[in-house]
RODO-2510 file (C-alpha; in nm, 4 decimals, decimal comma):
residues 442
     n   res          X          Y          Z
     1     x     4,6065    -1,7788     4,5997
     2     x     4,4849    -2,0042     4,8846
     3     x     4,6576    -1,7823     5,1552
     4     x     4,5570    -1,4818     4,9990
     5     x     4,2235    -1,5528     5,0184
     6     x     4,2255    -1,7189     5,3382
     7     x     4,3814    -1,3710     5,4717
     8     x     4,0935    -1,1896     5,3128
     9     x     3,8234    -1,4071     5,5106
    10     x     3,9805    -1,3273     5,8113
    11     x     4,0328    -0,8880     5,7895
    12     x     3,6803    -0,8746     5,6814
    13     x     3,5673    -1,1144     5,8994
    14     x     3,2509    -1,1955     5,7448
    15     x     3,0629    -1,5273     5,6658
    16     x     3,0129    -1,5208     5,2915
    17     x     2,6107    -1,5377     5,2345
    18     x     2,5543    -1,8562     5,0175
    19     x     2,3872    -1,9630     4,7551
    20     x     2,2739    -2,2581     4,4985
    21     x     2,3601    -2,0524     4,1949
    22     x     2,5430    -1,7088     4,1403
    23     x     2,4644    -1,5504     3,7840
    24     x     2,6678    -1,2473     3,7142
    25     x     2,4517    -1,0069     3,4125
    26     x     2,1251    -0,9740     3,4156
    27     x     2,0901    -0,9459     2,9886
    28     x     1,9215    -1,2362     2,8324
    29     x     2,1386    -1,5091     2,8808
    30     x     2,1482    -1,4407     3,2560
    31     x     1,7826    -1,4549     3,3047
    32     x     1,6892    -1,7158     3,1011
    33     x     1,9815    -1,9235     3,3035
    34     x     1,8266    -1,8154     3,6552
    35     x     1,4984    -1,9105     3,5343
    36     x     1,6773    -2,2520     3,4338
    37     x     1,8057    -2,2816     3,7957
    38     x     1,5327    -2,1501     3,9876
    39     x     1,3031    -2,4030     3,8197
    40     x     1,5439    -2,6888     3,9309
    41     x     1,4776    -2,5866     4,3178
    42     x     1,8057    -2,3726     4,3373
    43     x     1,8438    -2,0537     4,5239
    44     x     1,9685    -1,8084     4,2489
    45     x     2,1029    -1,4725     4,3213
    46     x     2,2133    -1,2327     3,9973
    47     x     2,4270    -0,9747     3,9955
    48     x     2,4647    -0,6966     3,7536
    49     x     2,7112    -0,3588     3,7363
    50     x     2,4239    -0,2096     3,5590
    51     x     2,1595    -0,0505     3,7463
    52     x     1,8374    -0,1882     3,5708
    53     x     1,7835    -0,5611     3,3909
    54     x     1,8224    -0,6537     3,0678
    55     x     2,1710    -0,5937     2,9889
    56     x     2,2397    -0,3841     2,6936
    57     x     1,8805    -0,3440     2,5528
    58     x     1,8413     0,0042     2,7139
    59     x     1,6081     0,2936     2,6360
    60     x     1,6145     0,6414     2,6679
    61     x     1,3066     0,8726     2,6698
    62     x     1,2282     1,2268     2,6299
    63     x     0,9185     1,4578     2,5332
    64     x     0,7225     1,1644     2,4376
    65     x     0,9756     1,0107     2,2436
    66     x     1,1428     0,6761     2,3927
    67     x     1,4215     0,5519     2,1880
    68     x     1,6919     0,1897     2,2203
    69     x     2,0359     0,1100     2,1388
    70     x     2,0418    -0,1854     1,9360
    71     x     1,7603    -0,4342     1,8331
    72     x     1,4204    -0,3972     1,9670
    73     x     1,2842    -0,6882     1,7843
    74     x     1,1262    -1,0278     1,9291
    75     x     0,9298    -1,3473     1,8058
    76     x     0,6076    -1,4734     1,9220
    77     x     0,7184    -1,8393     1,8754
    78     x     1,0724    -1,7701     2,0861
    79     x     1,1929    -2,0142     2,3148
    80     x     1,2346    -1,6921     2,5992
    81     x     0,8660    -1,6836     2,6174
    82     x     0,8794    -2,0693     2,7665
    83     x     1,0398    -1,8847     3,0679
    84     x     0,8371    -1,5558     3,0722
    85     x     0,5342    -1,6298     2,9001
    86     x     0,3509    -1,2579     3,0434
    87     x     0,5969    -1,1434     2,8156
    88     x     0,3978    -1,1768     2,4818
    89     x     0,0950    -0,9571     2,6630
    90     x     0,3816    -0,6725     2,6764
    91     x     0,4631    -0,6914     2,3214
    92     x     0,3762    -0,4888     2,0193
    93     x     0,2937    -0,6138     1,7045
    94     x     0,4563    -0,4953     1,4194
    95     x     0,5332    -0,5777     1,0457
    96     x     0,8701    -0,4771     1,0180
    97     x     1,0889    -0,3782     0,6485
    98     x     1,4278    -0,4016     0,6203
    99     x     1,6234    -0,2373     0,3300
   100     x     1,9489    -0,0667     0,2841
   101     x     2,1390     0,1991     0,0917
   102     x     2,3878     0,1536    -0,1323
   103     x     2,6442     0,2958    -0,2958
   104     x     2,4187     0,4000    -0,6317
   105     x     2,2505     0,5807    -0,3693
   106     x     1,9554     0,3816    -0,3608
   107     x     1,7398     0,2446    -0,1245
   108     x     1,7166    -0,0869    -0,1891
   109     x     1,6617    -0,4458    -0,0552
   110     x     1,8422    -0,5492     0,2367
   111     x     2,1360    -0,7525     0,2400
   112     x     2,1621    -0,7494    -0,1436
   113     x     1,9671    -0,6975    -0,4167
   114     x     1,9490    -0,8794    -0,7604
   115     x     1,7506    -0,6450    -0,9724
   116     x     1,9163    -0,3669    -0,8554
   117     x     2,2872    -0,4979    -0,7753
   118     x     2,3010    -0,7284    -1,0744
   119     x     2,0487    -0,7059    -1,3510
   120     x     2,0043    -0,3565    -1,2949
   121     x     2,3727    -0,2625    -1,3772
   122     x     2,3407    -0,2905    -1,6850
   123     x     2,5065    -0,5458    -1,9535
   124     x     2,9077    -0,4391    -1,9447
   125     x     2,8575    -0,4247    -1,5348
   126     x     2,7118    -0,7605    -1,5873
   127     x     2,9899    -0,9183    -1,7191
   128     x     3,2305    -0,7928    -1,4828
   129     x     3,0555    -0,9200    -1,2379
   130     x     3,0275    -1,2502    -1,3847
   131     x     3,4153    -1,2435    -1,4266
   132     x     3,5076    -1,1469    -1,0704
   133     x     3,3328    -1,4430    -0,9952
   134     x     3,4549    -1,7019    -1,2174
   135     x     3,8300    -1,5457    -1,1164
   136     x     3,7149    -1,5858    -0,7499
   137     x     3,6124    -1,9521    -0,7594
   138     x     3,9508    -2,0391    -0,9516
   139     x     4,2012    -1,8216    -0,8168
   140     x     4,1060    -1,7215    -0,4630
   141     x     3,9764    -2,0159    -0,2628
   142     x     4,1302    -1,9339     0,0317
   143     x     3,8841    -1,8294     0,3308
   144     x     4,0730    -1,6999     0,6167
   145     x     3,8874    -1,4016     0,6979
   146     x     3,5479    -1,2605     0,6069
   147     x     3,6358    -1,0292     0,3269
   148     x     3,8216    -1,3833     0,1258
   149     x     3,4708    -1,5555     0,2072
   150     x     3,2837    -1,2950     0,0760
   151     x     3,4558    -1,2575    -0,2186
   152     x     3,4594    -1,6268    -0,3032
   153     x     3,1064    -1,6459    -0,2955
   154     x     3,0184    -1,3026    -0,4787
   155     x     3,3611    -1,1876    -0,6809
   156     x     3,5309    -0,8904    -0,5665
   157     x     3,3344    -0,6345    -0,7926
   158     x     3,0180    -0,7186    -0,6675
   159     x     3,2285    -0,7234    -0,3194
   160     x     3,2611    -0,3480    -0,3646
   161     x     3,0047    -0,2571    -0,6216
   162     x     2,6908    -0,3993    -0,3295
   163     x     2,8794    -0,1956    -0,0386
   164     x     2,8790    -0,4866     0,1532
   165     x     3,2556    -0,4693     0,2173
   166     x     3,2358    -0,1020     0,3029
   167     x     2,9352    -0,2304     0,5875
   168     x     3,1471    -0,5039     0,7664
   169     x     3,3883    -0,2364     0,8235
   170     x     3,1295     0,0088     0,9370
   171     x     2,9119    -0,2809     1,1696
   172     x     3,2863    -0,4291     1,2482
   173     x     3,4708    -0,1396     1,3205
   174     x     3,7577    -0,2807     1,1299
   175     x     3,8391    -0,4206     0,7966
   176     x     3,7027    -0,7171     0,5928
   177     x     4,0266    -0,8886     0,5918
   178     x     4,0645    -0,8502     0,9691
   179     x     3,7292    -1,0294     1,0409
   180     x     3,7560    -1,3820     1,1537
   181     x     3,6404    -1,6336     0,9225
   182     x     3,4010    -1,7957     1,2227
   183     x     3,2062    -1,4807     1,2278
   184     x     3,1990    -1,4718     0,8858
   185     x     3,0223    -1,8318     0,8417
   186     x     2,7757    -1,7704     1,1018
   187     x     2,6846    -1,3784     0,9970
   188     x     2,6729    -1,3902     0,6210
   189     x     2,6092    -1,7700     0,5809
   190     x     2,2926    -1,6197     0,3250
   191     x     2,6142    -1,5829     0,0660
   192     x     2,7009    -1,9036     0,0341
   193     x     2,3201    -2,0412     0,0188
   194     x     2,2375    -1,7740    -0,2466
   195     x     2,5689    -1,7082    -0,4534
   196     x     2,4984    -2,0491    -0,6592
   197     x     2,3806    -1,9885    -1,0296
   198     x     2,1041    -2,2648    -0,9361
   199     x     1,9809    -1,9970    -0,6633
   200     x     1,9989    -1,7093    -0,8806
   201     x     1,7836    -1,8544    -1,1674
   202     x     1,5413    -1,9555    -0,8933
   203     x     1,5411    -1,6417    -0,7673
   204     x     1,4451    -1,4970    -1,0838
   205     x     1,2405    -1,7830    -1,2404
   206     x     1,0273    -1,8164    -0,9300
   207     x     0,7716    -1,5731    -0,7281
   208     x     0,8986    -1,4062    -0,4017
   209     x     0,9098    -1,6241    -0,0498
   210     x     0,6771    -1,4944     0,2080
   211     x     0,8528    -1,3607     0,4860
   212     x     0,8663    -1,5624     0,8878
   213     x     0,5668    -1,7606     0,9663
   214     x     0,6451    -1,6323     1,3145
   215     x     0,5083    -1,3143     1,4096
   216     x     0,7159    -1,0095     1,4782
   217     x     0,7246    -0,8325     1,7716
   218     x     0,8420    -0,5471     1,9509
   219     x     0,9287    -0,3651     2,2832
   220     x     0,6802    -0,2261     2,4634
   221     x     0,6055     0,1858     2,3390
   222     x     0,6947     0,2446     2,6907
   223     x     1,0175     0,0846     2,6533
   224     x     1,2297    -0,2439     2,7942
   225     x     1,2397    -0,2115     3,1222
   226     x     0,8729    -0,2552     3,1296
   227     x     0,9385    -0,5969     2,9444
   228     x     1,2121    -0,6953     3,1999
   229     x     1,0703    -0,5869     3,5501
   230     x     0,8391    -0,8096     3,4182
   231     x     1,0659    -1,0887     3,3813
   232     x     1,2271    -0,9811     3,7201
   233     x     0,8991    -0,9921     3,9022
   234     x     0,8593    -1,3978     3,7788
   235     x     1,2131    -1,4746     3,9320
   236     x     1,1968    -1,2697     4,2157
   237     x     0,8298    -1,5037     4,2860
   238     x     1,0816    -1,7996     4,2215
   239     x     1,2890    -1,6971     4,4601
   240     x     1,5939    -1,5444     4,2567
   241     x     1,7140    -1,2588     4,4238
   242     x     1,8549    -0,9672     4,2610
   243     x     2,1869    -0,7610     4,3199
   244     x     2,1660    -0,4269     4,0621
   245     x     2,4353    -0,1712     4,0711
   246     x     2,6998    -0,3556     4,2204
   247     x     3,0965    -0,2635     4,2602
   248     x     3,2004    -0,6567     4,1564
   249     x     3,5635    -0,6570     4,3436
   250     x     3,6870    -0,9561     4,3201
   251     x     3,6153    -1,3554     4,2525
   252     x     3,8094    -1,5861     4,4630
   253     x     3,8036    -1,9649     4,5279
   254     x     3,8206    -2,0596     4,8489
   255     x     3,7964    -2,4464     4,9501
   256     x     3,5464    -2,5403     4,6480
   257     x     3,3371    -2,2863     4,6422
   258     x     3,3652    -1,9528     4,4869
   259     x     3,3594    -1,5952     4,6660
   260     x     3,2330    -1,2629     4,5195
   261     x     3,3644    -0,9453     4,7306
   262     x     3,0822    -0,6759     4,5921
   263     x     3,2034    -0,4605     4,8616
   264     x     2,9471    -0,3862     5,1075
   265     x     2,8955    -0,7693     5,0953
   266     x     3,0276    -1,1650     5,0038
   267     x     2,8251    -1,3996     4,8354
   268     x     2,9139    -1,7624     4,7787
   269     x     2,8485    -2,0353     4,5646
   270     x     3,0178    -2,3850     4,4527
   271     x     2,8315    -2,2363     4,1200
   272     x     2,8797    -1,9188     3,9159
   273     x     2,7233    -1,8842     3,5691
   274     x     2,9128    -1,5416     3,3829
   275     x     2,7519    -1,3730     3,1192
   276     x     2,9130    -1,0670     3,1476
   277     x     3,1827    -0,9687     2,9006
   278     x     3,4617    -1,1866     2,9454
   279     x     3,7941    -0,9922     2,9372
   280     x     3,5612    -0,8496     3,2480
   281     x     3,5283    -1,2292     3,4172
   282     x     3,8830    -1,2629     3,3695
   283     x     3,9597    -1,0014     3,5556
   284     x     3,7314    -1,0374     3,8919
   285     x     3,9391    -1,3798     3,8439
   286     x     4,2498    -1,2630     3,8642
   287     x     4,3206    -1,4510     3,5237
   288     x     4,4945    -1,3450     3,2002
   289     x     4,5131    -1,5502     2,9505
   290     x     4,7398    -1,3476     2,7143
   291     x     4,5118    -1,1049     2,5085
   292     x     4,1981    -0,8895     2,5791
   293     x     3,9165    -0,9739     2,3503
   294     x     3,7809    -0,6316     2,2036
   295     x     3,4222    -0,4785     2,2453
   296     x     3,2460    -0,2126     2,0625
   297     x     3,1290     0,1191     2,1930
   298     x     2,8478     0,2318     1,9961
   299     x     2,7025     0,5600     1,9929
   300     x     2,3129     0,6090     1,9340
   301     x     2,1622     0,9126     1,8098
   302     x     1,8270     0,9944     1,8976
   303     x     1,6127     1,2129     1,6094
   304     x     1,3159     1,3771     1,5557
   305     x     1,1840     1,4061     1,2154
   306     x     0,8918     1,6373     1,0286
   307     x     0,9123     1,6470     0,6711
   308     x     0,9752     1,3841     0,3479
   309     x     1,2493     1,0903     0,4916
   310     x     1,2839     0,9030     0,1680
   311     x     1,2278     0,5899     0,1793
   312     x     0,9114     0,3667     0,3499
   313     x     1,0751     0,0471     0,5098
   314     x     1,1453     0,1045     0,9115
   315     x     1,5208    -0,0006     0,9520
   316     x     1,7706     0,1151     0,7009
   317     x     2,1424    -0,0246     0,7218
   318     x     2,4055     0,1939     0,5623
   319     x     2,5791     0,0058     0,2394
   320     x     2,7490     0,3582     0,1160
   321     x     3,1020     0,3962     0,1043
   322     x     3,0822     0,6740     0,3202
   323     x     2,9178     0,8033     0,6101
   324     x     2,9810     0,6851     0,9552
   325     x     2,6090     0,5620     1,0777
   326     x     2,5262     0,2004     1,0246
   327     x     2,1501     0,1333     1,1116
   328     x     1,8555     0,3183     1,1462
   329     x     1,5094     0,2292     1,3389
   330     x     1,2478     0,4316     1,2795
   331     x     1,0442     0,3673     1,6071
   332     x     0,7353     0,5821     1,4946
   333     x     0,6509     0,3200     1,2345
   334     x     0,5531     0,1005     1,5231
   335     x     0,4521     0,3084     1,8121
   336     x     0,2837     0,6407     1,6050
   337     x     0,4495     0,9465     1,5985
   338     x     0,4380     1,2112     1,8540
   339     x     0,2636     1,5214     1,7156
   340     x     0,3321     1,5000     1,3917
   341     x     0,6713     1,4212     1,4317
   342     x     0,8601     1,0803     1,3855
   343     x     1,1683     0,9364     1,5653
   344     x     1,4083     0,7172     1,5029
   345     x     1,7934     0,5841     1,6182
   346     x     2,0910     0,5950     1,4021
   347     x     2,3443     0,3953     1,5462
   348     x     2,7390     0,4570     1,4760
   349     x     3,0153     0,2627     1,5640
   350     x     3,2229     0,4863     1,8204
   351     x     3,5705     0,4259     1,6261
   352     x     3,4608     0,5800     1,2800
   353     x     3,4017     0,8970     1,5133
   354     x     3,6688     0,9355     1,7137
   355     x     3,4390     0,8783     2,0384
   356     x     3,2464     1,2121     1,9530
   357     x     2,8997     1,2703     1,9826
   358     x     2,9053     1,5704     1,7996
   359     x     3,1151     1,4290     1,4887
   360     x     2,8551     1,1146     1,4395
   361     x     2,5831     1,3587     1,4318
   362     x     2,7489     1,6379     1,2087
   363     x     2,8613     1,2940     0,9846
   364     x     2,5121     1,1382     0,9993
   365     x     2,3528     1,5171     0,8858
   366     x     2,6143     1,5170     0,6421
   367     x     2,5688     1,1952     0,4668
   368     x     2,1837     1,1906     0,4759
   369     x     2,1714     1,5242     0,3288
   370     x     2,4000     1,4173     0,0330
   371     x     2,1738     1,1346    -0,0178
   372     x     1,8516     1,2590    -0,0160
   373     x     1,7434     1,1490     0,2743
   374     x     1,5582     1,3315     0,6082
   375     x     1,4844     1,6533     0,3652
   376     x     1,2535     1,8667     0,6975
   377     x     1,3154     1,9510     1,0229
   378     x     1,5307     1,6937     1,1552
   379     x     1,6407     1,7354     1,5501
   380     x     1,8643     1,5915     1,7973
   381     x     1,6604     1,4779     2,0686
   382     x     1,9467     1,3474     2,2957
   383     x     2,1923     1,0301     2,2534
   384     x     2,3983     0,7575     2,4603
   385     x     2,7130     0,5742     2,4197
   386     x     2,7130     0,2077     2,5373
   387     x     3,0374     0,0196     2,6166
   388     x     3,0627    -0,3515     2,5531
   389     x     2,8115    -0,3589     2,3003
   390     x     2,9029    -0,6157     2,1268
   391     x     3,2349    -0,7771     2,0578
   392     x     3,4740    -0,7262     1,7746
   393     x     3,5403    -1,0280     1,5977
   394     x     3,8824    -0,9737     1,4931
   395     x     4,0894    -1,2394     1,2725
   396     x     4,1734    -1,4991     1,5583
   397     x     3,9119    -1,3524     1,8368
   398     x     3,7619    -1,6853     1,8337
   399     x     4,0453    -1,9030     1,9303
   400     x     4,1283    -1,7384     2,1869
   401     x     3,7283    -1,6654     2,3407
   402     x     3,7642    -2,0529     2,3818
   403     x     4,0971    -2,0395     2,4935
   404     x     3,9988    -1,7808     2,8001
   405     x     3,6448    -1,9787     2,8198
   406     x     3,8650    -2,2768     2,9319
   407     x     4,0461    -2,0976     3,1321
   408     x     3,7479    -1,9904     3,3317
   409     x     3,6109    -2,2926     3,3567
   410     x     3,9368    -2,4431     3,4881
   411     x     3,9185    -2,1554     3,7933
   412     x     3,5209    -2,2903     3,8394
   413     x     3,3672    -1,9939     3,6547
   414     x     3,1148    -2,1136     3,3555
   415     x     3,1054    -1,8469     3,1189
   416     x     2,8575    -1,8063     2,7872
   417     x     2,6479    -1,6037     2,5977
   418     x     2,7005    -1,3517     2,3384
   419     x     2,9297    -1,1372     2,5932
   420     x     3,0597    -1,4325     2,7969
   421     x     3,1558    -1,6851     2,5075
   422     x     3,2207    -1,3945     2,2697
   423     x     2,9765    -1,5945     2,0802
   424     x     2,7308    -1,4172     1,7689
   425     x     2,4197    -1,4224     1,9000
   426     x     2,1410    -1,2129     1,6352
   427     x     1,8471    -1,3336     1,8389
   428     x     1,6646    -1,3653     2,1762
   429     x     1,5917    -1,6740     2,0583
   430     x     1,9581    -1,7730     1,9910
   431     x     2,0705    -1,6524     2,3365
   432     x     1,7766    -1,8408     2,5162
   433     x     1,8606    -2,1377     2,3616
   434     x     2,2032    -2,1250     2,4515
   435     x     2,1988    -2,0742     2,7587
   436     x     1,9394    -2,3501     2,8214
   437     x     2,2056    -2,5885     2,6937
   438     x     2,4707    -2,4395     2,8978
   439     x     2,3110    -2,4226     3,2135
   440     x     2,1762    -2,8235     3,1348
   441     x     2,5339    -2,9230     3,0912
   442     x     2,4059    -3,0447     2,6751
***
């Protein structure tokens, strides 16, 4: 490798620009790290394939209407506003409701619900139940993959009867019993605080917790890249330069420090932070370290709405047995509606669809429909598909993330973050406290 790169140096002929810090992805965990690094006197530059910052929150707006693929959601007590406090100016204020529907057919309480999932089923329901559990406990203790921890905790009827199997598969994009236990612990740890009969009676016996003391918060109406320009605009007064839309060739080390060919230019650095997908860092590396860790493509559908929707809470995740879609925001309930129409995302995991736009949203009429749900004038307004949106956690996944994260850092490349460490990250605030221990060395 030394020669190659040495022979590289020499065609283009070009001294490498250099800097303090080189942070490839420009999401979350890459700003909150060059805000880390700018504030310890380095000079940062980051680099992103993608043409705007932020990483995968993107938005898409039409005739009023601005839609998001994936979360939209912040706190007002998050660690990311310690960075970029003019942040919490930008926000919007909302009181958010979660619920879900089930198989019944109900809209009910989101993840589970105990009047309606348990004591609502009625006494012979009940006791099966009860008896799927007991079997559970004494028969299957294994846990090797989520679908054994979920039914340890919860039985296998319940397993089924909730939907919650049927929605791993749907968020997943593969089976239960293919999800790695890891995941599993970190994602659905409410099952193991809850399942307890010392929970349930206190569930019933006692009154309803409030919800966060921290206040919710979303996107600005306009949509996130007026949130992250003005993140951007901090750094950039920092003196972190910026590098959108770039053709990433190639990263080679070259006596210490490590070189970045983005085409029309090299940049060096004796540091680079990745937190870009990592089967992607592997490659600019040149490094294979014996499996490519899968990443979901998720489609997002973007409706318009006039009529009765059926139900009142604002994001609705899909329990059913069938239908393709797995979450629904309805943005209106935060930013008004637009005439008197709402609008809202349904998001569906590429795979159940075989990649087609037009098959999630015949499936997604389809289902709704059958369900009572969306009974108007509901219209396609447009939609996206985003690559990499999050990674598949597949039985084993998790081994080997740390297995290529070593591997990385071995070659000099320090990789982490929900993309980079392959690492389940729900929150901004889990992402901006990650990488402020990763950037710290802690």
């Amino acid at each position: 490798m030394g020669d190659a790169s040495s022979e590289i140096v020499r065609e283009t002929n070009i001294e490498p620009e250099g800097f303090d810090a080189i942070v490839l992805g420009a999401g979350i965990s890459g700003l909150v790290s060059a805000s880390v690094l700018a504030k310890q006197g380095n000079r940062v530059l980051v680099v992103d394939e993608y043409s705007h910052i932020g990483g995968n929150h993107i938005d898409w707006s039409s005739n009023g209407y601005t839609f998001d693929i994936g979360s939209l959601i912040f706190q007002d007590d998050s660690p990311l506003l310690d960075h970029f406090p003019e942040l919490l100016t930008l926000y919007v204020p909302i009181d958010p409701k979660w619920a879900r529907l089930n198989p019944q057919g109900m809209v009910t309480a989101y993840p589970i619900s105990l009047r309606d999932d348990i004591l609502g089923a009625g006494p012979l329901e009940i006791t099966r139940i009860l008896a799927s559990v007991a079997y559970a406990r004494i028969f299957q203790r294994k846990m090797r993959n989520a679908k054994e921890f979920s039914r340890y905790w919860i039985g296998a009827y319940l397993l089924h009867r909730s939907g919650l199997e049927s929605y791993m598969k749907r968020f997943s994009g593969i089976g239960a019993e293919e999800i790695d236990i890891d995941l599993a612990r970190k994602r659905m740890l409410w099952i193991s605080e809850h399942a307890s009969l010392r929970n349930l009676a206190s569930r019933v016996l006692k009154p309803r917790r409030h919800g966060p003391t921290n206040r919710q918060m979303a996107r600005p109406r306009e949509g996130f890249r007026t949130l992250y320009n003005a993140a951007a605009e901090r750094l950039t007064k920092q003196g972190v330069t910026f590098h959108l839309d770039a053709k990433m060739q190639s990263v080679l080390r070259i006596q210490g420090r490590l070189h970045l060919d983005l085409g029309d230019r090299t940049v060096a650095s004796s540091r680079v932070i990745s937190t870009i997908p990592i089967h992607r860092a592997e490659e600019l590396c040149g490094l294979d370290s014996g499996r490519r860790l899968e990443s979901m493509t998720l489609i997002a559908l973007y409706f318009s709405f006039s009529g009765e929707r059926g139900f009142k809470e604002s994001i609705i995740y899909n329990f059913s047995h069938e239908g393709a879609w797995k979450r629904l925001t309805v943005y209106s309930d935060f930013y008004g509606r637009v005439g008197d129409r709402e609008y809202f995302t349904a998001e569906v995991v590429a795979n159940h669809v075989g990649g087609s736009v037009s098959q999630a949203e015949a499936d997604f009429r389809a289902h709704v429909q059958a369900n009572g749900l969306f009974t108007g004038d509901l219209k396609l307004e447009g939609s996206q598909v985003l690559d990499n949106a999050y990674p598949i956690y597949r039985e084993g996944a998790a081994r080997h993330a740390i297995e290529a994260g070593r591997q990385l850092r071995a070659f000099g490349l320090e990789s982490f973050g929900r993309q980079g460490a392959f690492n389940y990250q729900p929150t901004a605030r889990t992402s901006t406290l990650e990488a402020e221990a990763s950037v710290n060395g802690a």
